[in-house]
C-alpha positions in Angstrom: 37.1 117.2 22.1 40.4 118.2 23.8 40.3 121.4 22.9 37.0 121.9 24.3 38.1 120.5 27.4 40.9 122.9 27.4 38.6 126.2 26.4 36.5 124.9 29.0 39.1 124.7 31.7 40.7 128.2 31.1 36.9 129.4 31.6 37.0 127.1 34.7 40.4 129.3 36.1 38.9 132.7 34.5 35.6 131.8 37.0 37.3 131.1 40.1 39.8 134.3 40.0 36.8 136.1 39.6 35.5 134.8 42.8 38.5 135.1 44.9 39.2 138.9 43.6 35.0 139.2 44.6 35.8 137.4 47.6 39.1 139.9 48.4 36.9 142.8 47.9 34.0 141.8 50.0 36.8 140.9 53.1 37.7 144.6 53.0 34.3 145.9 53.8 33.0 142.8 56.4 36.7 144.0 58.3 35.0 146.5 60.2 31.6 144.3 61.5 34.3 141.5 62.7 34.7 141.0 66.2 38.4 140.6 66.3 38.6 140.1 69.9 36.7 136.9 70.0 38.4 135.9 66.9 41.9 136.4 68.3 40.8 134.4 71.7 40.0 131.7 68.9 42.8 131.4 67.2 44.7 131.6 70.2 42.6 128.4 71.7 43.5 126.6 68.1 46.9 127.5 68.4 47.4 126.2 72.4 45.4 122.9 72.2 45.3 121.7 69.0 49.1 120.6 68.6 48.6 119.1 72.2 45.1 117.3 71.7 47.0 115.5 68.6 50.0 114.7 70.9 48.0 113.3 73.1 45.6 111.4 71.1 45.8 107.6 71.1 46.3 107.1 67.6 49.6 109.4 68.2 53.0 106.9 67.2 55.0 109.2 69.5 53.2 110.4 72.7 55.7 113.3 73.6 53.7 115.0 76.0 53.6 112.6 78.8 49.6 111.8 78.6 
């Protein structure tokens, strides 16, 4: 039974770096059809606000930011 379990696991790990090398490959071609410009201006937005908007949330044991 264990050693089922265990072939069955490495499979498991054999499967999913499969899938990320698949995944790897495929990000190299979708590069080009990305708009990086709207996706910069998005992470950029992330970046700003989201460190404030969990300063400022209620639930927030030290309010630094003054809200």
């Amino acid at each position: 039974m264990l050693v089922s379990m265990a072939i069955g696991f490495g499979a498991g790990i054999a499967i999913f770096v499969l899938e990320v090398l698949a995944s790897v490959s495929l990000l190299r071609s979708a590069a080009r059809d990305i708009d990086w410009r709207w996706l910069s201006r998005l992470v950029a937005g992330n970046v700003l606000c989201l460190p404030l908007a969990s300063c400022c949330s209620p639930g927030c044991p030290r309010r630094r930011c003054g809200c």
